[in-house]
MIBAGU-453628 format. One record per residue (C-alpha): residue number from 1; x, y, z. Coordinates in Angstrom, 3 decimals. Layout:
BEGIN
pos: NUM c1: X c2: Y c3: Z
...
//
This chain:
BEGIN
pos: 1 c1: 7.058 c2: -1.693 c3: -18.389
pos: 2 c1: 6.953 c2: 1.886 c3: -18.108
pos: 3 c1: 10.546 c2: 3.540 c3: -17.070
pos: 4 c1: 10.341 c2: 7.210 c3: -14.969
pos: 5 c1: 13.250 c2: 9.304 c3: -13.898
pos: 6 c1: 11.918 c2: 11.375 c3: -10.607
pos: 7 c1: 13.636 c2: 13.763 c3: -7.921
pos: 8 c1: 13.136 c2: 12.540 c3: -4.189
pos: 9 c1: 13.577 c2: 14.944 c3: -1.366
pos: 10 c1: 15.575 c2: 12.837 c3: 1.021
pos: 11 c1: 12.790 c2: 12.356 c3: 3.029
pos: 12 c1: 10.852 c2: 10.186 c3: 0.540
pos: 13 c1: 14.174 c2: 8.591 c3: -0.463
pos: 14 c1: 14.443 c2: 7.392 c3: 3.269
pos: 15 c1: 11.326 c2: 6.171 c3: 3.402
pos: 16 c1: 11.587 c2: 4.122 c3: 0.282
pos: 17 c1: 14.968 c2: 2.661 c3: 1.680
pos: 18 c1: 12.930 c2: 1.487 c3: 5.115
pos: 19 c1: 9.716 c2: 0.088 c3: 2.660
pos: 20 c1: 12.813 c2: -1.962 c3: 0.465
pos: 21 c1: 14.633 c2: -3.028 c3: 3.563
pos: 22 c1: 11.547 c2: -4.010 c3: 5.722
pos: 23 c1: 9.814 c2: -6.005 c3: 2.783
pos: 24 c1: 13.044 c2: -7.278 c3: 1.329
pos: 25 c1: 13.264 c2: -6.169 c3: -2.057
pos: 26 c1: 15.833 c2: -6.035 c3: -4.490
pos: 27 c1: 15.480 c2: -2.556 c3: -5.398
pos: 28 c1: 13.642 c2: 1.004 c3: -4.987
pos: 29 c1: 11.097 c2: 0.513 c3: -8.054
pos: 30 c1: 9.845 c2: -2.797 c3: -6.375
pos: 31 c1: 9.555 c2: -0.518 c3: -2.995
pos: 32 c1: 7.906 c2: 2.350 c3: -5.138
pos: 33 c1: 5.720 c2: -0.143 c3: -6.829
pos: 34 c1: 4.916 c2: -1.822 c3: -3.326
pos: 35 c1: 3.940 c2: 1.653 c3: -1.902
pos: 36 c1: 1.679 c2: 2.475 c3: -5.235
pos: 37 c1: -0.466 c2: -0.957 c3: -4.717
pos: 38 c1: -0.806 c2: -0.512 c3: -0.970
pos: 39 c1: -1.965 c2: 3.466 c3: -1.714
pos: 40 c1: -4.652 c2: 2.357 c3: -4.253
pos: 41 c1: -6.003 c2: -0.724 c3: -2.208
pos: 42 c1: -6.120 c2: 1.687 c3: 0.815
pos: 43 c1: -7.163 c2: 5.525 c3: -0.413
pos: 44 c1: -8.251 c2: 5.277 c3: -4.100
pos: 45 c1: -12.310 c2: 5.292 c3: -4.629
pos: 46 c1: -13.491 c2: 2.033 c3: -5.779
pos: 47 c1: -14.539 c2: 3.674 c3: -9.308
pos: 48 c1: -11.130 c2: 4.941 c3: -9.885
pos: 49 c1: -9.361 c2: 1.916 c3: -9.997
//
């Protein structure tokens, strides 16, 4: 596992709080990883993933 410090605006911040809240989980990297999966089933090009 792979550990990142970032800087949210507080915009992003909120939006990771409703994504953790609405999915129930236990904390802001399993939002943030939620949000990653969903982005590369969704927008990536098959050949990048």
């Amino acid at each position: 596992m792979v550990q990142a410090v970032i800087s949210l605006n507080e915009h992003a911040d909120r939006v990771i709080n409703i994504v953790k809240g609405k999915f129930g989980l236990k904390n802001k990297s399993e939002a943030i990883q939620l949000i990653i999966n969903e982005y590369e089933k969704e927008l990536l090009e098959p050949e990048l993933r």
